[in-house]
N, C-alpha and C positions, 0 to 999 in steps of 0.2 A: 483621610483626604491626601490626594498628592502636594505636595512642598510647592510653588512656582518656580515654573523653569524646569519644571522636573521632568515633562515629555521632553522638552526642547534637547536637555543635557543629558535623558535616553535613545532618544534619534541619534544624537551624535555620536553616541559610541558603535553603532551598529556601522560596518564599512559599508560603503554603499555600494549598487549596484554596477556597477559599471564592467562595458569592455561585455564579452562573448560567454554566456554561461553553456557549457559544452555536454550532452548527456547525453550518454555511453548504456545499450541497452544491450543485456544478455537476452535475447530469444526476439528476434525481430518479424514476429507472427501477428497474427489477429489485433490482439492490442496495441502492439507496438507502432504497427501500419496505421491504426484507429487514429492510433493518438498525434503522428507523425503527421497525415493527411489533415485531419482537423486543426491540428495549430496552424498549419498553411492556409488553410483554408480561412480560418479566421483573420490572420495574419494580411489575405487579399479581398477582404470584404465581402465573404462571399457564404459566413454563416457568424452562427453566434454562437459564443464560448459555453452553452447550457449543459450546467450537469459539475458546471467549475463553483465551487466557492469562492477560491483565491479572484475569480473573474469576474464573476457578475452577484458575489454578494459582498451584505452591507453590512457593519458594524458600529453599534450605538455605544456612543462615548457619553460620559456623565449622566445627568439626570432625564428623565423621560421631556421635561420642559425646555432643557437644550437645546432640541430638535438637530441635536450632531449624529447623523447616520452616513459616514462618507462609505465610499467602496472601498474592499479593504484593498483592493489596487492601490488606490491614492494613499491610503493610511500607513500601511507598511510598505517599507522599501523593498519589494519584490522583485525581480528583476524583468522585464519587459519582454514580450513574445517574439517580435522581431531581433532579441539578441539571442535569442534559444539556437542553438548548431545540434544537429542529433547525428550522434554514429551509432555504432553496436556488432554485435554477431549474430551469426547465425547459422543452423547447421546442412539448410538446404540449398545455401544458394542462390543468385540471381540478385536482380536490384530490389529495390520495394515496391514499384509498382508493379511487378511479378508478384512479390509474397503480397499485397493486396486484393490482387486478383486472385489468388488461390484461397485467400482467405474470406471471400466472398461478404465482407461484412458494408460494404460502401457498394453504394449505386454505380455503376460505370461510365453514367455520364459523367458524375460530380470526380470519380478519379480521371479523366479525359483529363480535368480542365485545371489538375495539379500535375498532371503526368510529368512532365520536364524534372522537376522537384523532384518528384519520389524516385525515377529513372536515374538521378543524380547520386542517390545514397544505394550505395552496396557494401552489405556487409560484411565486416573481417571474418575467416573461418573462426569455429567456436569451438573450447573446449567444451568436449561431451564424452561422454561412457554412457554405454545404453543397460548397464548394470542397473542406474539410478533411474531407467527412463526406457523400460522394456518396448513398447510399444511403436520405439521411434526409429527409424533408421536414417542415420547420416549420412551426407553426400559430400561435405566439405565441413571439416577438423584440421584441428592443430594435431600435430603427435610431438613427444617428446619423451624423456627418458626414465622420467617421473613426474609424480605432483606437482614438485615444486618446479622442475622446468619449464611445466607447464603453466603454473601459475606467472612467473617469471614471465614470459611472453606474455599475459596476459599486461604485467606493466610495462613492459614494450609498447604494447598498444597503446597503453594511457600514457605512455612519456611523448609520442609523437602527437597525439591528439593533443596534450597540451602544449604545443608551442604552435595552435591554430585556436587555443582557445584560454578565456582569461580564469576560468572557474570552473567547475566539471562535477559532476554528479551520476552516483549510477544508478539506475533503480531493472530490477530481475522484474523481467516477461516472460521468460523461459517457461517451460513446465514444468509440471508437478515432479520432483522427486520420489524415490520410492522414502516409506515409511522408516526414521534415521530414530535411535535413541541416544540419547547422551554418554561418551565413554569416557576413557581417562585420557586420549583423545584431546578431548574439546574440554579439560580443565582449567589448560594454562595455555598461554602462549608461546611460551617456550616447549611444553609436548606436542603442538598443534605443528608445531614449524618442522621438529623432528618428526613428525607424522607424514608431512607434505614429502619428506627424502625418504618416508621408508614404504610410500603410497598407502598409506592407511587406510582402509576400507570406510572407516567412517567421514572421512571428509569427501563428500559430495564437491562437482563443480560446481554449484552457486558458492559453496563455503573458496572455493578457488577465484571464484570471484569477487567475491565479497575481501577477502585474504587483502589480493591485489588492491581495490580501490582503497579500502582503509592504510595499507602502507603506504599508499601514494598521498592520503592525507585528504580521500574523496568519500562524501556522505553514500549510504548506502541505503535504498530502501528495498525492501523483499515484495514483489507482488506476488509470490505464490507461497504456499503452505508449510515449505520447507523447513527442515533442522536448518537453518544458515545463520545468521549472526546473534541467535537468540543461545549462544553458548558463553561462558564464560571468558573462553579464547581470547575469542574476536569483541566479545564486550573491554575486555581489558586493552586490545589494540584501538576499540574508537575512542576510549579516554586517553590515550595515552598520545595519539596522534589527533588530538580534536576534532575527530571526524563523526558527526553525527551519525547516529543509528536509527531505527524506528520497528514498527512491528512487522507483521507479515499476513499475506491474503488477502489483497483488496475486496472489501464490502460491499458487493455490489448489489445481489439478489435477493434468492432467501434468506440470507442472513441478514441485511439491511434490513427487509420486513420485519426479522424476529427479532433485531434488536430497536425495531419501534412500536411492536405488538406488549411483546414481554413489561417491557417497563409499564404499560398502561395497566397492564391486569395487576401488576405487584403495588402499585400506586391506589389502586383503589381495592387491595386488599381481596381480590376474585383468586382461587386456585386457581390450578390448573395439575390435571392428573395424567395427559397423553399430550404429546404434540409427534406426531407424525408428518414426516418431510420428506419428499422424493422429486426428482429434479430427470429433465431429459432432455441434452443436448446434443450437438451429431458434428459440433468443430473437431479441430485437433486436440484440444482440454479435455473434451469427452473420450475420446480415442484414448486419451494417457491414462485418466483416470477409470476405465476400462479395466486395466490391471489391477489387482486388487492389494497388491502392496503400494503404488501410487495414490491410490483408492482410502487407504488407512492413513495416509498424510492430510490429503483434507478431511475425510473423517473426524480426524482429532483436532483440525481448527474449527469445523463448523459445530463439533456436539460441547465443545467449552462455553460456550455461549450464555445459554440460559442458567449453567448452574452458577453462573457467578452471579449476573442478574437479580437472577429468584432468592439466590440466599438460604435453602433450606434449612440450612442447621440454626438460623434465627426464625424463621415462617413453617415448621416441621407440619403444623396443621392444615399448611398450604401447598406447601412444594417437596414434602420429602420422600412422597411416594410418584413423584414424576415420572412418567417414562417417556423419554425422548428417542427415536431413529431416526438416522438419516440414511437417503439413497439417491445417488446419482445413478442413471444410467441410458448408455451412450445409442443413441437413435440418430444412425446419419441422414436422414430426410430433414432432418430440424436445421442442421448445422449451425450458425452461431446464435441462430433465437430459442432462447432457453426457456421453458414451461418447471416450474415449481409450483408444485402442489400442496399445501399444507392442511390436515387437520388439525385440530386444536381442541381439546375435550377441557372444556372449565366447567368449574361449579360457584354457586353465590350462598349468597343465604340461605341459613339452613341447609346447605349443602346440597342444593338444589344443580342439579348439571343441567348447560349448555353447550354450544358446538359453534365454533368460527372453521367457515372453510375459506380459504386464499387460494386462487390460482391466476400466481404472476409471468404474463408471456413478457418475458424480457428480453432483451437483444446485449448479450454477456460483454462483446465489448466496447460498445456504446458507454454503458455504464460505469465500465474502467477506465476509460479513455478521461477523463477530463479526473478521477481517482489521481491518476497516475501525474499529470501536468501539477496539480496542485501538490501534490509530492515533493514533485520536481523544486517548484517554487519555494514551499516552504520548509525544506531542509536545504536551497542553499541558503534561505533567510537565516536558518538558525547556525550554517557554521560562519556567517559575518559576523551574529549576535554573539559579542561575549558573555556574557551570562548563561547563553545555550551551549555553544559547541564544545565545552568541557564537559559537561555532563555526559555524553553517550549514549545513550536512549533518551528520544524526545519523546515521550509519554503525550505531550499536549496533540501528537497526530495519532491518537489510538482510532479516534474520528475515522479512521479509512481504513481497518483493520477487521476482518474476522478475529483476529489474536493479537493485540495489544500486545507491547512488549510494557515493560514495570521494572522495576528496582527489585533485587533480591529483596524476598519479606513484605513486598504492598501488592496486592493482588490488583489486576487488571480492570480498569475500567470497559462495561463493555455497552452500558445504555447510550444509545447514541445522544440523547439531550444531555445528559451529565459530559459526553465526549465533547459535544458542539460548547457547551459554558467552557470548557475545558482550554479548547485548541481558542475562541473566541478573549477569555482574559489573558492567557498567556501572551496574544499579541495584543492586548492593552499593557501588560506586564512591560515588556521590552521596550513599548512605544513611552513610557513612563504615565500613563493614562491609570486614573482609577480603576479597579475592579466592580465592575458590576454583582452585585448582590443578590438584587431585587426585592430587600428588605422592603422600603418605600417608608419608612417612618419617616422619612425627611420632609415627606410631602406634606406632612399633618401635622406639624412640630412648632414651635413656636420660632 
């Protein structure tokens, strides 16, 4: 049980929200627009924040008899959607209510009636190489003499954005990267930095991004699949500059299905001996991932999934002859409404087989969009939290990741209900609030 006084004297150490939280977004596309428009939107009364945890859910404190379930709005000092300021780059140009409209993800009426606002943000040109990113061609970039000068600008941008704003966060919308392996590179920080001067092949411009916000002492979250700050490098820079990190690949699709499928069949003990995944979508996501080196970067976030889950090397009876593929591929008639198909070959008792088929017509950044705000929110809660923002990877948001980032040595949480208890006590942790168990002997006890 918590001591008294003990929320009270947790609250208090946490700095609070106040003044302008400022977010800096690399790839001011689909999502970015998604998620721009809709906080406005929200922000004028004119929908509802669905799809947010941080927004319209609710978190039960002490005993089920309490009857304490505030929002977790009200419960953690999060910071308020009217103080949100959004900038970013991008490498095509124009305002947002242009890349909205090319992005065709929002109705045109409902962006009419934000247009001022969106027409108001244009983005800085963006460091790109299309080495990393075949498929794209740029209109508007930075150049410079290398890496690091290039990175360098990059906190240019953030030095002047902060004297317009009181706290700053970046989180990558960008695209998918081509497929990055870890070199000697991405060991330490001090080879990472010599690498930026001698243009290292291995550092990608997210990792130039990511580089920038964590020396400027700014949280960073990955929404795409990328090698970026899951390297020892830049783990060593977010602890050392207290700047939160988190995982990569916002969870939106098939991979949310299969990390609420999965744990059900492992929980009551059912194999499963095939799961077959293929995906068609016709955005610019589709387009990059087209490329088949792009192609093996989310490959390798989404087929991690189940083998941690399932656990075979403890379930070998269950899961050790699994065969998992995955396939996107890019159908531009669809454009941002995404169709995943899943089969699912399980057996029960007596080893008797069955069949689950799933096919989810999603709308990919609908789904991200309110991912990403929550993001936003709560990794700047954890770098006010002292107890978090020392750490460097916030594990308690694996909750919104294809690929959880973890601690050298603790493998990744990937079942979304063990993720939601996860992100869920942690902010009872901070708030100085007990942990929920769900033991329940207390109910029956003298």
């Amino acid at each position: 049980m918590s001591t008294p006084g003990a929320a009270t004297q947790a609250a208090a150490s946490i700095k609070p929200a106040t003044g302008k939280l400022g977010v800096m977004i690399p790839g001011m596309g689909a999502v970015a627009t998604t998620l721009i428009a809709g906080v406005e939107a929200v922000r004028r009364g004119l929908a509802k924040p669905i799809g947010s945890l941080s927004q319209m859910g609710h978190i039960r404190l002490g005993k089920r008899t309490e009857n304490r379930s505030p929002l977790i709005k009200e419960f953690a000092p999060i910071a308020d959607l009217n103080d949100i300021v959004f900038t970013g780059w991008d490498i095509f140009g124009g305002n947002l209510y242009d890349a909205a409209k090319t992005a065709q993800v929002l109705d045109r009426d409902q962006l009419e009636q934000i247009r001022p606002y969106l027409e108001s943000i244009e983005p800085m040109p963006a460091v790109f190489d299309q080495h990393y990113v075949k498929r794209l061609t740029a209109k508007k970039v930075k150049t410079g003499k290398n890496k690091c000068d290039l990175a360098n600008q990059i906190r240019n941008d953030i030095a002047a954005f902060k004297t317009k704003t009181d706290r700053q966060i970046m989180i990558w919308c960008g695209s998918t990267e081509i497929f990055l392996e870890q070199t000697a590179v991405h060991k330490t920080l001090e080879a990472f930095e010599k690498g930026l001067v001698d243009n290292d092949p291995g550092i990608s411009p997210s990792m130039m991004y990511a580089w920038a916000a964590l020396k400027e002492g700014i949280p960073f979250a990955n929404g795409a699949p990328n090698l970026t700050v899951d390297i020892p490098a830049l783990n060593e820079l977010s602890r050392k500059m207290n700047a939160p990190i988190c995982g990569k690949d916002f969870k939106t699709g098939q991979t949310f299905i299969k990390t609420v499928l999965a744990p059900a069949f492992k929980t009551r003990m059912l194999g499963v001996s095939g799961w077959y995944s293929t995906n068609i979508l016709g955005n610019r996501d589709g387009e990059v991932l087209d490329d088949p080196e792009s192609f093996k970067t989310k490959e390798e976030s989404k087929l991690g999934v189940l083998d941690v889950i399932f656990q075979p090397e403890l379930y070998p009876d269950l899961y050790k002859d699994l065969y998992h593929k995955v396939r996107i591929n890019y159908y531009p008639p669809r454009g941002d409404n995404k169709e995943g198909w899943d089969n699912i070959d399980i057996f029960g008792w007596l080893g008797y087989p069955m069949q689950l088929k799933v096919d989810f017509l999603c709308r990919d950044s609908i789904l991200a969009a309110p991912l990403a705000l929550d993001l936003i929110l709560f990794m700047d809660l954890a770098a006010r939290t002292p107890s978090q923002r020392g750490l460097g990877i916030q594990e308690w948001l694996s909750f919104y990741f294809k690929a959880p980032d973890s601690a050298p040595g603790v493998y990744p949480e990937h079942d979304l209900f063990i993720q939601s208890m996860k992100l869920k006590n942690t902010l009872r942790h901070i708030m100085g609030e007990d942990l929920i168990t769900h033991l329940g002997l207390d109910y029956y006890g003298e």
